[in-house]
C-alpha positions as CSV (number, residue, x, y, z in Angstrom):
1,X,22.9,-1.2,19.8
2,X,19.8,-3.5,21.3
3,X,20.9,-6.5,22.6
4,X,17.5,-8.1,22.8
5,X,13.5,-7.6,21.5
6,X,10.5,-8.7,21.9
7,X,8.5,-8.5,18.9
8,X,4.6,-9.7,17.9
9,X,2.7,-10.0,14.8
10,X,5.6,-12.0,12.8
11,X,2.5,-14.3,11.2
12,X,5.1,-17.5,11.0
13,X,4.2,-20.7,12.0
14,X,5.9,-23.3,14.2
15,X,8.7,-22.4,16.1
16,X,11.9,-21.9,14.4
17,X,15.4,-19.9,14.0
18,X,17.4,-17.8,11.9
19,X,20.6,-16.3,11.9
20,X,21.6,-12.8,10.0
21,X,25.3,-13.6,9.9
22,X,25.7,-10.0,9.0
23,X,24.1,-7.8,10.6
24,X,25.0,-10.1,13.9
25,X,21.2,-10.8,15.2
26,X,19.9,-14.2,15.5
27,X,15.8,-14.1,15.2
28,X,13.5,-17.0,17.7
29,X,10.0,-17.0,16.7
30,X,6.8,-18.8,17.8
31,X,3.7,-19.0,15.6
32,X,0.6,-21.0,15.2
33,X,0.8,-24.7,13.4
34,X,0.7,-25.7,10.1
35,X,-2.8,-26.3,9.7
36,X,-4.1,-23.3,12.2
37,X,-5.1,-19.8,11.3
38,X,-2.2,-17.6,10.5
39,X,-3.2,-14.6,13.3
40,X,-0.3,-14.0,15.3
41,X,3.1,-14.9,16.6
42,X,6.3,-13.8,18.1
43,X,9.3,-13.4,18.0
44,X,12.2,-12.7,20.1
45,X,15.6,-10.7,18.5
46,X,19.1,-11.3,20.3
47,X,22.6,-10.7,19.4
48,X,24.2,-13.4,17.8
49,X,27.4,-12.9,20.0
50,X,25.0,-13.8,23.5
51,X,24.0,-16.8,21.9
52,X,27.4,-18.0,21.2
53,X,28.7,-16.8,24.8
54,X,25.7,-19.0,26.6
55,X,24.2,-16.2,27.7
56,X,20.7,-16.5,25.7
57,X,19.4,-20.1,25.8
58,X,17.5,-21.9,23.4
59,X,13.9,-20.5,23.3
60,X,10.6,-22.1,24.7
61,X,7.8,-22.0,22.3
62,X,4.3,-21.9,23.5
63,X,2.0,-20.8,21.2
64,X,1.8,-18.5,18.7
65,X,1.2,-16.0,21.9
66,X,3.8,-16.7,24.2
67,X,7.5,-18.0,23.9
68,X,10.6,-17.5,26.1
69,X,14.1,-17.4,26.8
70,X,16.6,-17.7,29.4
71,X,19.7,-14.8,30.4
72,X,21.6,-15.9,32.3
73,X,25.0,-13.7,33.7
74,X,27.0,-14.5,36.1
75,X,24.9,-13.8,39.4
76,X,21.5,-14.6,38.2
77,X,19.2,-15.8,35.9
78,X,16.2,-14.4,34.2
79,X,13.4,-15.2,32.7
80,X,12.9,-13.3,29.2
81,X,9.0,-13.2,28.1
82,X,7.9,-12.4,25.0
83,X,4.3,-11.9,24.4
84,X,1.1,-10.8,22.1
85,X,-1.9,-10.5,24.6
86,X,-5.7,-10.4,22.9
87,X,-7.4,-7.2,21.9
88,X,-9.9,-5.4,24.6
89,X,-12.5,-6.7,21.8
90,X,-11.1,-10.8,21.8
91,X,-13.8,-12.8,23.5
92,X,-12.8,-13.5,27.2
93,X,-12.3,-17.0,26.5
94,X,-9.2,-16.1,24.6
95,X,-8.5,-13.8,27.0
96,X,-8.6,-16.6,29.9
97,X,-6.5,-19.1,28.1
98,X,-3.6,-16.5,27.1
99,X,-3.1,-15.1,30.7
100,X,-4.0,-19.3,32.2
101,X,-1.2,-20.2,29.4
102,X,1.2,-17.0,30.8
103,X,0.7,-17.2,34.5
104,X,1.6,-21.5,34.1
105,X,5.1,-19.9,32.3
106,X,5.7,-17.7,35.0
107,X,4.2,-20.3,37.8
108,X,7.0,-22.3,36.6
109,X,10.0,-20.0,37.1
110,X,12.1,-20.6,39.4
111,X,11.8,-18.1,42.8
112,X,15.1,-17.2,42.9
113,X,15.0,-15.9,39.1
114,X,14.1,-12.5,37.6
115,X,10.8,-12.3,35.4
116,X,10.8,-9.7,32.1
117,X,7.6,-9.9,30.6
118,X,7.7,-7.8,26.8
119,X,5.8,-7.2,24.3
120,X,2.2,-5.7,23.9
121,X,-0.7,-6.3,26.4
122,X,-3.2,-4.4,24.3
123,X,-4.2,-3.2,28.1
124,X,-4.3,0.8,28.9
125,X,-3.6,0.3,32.9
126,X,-4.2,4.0,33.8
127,X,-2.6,6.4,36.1
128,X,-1.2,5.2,39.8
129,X,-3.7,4.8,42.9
130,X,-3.7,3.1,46.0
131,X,-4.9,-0.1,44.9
132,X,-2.0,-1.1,42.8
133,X,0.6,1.0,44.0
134,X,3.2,-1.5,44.5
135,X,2.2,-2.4,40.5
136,X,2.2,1.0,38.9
137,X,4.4,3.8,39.4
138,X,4.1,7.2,39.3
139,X,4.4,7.9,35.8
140,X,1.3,5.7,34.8
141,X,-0.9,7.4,32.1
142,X,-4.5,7.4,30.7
143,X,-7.6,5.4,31.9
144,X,-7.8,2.2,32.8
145,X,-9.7,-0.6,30.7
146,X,-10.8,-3.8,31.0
147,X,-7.9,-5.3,29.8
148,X,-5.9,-3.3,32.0
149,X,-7.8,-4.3,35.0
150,X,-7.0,-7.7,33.8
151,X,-3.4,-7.4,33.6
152,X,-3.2,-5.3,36.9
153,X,-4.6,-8.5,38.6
154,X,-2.5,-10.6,36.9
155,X,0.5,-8.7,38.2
156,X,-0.9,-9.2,41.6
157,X,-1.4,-12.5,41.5
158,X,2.7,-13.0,40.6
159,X,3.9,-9.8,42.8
160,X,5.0,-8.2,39.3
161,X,5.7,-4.5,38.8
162,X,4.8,-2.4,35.6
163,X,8.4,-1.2,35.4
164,X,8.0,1.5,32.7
165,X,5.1,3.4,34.9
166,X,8.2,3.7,37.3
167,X,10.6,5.8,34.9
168,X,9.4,8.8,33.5
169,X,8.8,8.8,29.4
């Protein structure tokens, strides 16, 4: 049973809904506009029941990049993500505006709520080493790449963790 994804390359535009009355998942998605170049988008999948309970809000739609959600239970609130970063060979421009656009989402979270960011970075952030070790954990793999770097300093500039470096695959 998943109770909630994060999914990217849906290639539907605007921002819209739909419910699968049977198999009990309600699909959010964010895409480009009508008139703009079909590339992208994203989507996030939740049960149907969470919805109905008020514990999945309604989602904010960004861009055909970025779109969230709120989960809320009943000690907290947090902050659901869902993301499609740009290849290692996007121009930087594009690069710029997507983590600009994502560190204004998460710049406007509240302190006091958790942050899930999901989805896929297109980054390789390498093995752990001093100079992010609050960022990665111990079970980091590969080598790092420029879009890793990137997304290593983004993390440090919002004191967010890699969480799936810190469990071992």
């Amino acid at each position: 049973n998943i109770d909630i994804a994060s999914l990217q390359e849906t290639h539907l535009r605007d921002c819209g809904k739909l419910i699968e009355k049977e198999a009990g998942y309600t699909f959010m998605w964010s895409g480009c506009g009508e008139n703009d170049p079909n590339y992208y988008g994203v989507a996030i999948v939740v049960r149907s029941d969470l919805i109905a309970k008020g514990i999945i809000s309604e989602p904010s739609c960004y861009n055909d990049r970025l779109m969230s959600i709120q989960i809320t239970n009943q000690t907290n609130q947090t902050t659901f993500i869902c993301c499609y970063a740009p290849t290692l060979n996007a121009p930087e421009q594009t690069k710029e505006l997507f983590y600009e656009k994502l560190g204004s989402v998460v710049q406007n979270i509240p302190l006091r709520d958790d942050i899930i960011i999901a989805g896929d970075m297109n980054a390789r952030i390498g093995k752990a080493d001093l100079l992010w070790e609050n960022i990665i954990g111990k079970h980091g793999v590969g080598h790092q790449n420029a879009n890793g770097l990137q997304l290593l300093q983004f993390c440090s500039q919002h004191d967010l963790r890699i969480m799936n470096t810190f469990f071992q695959q």
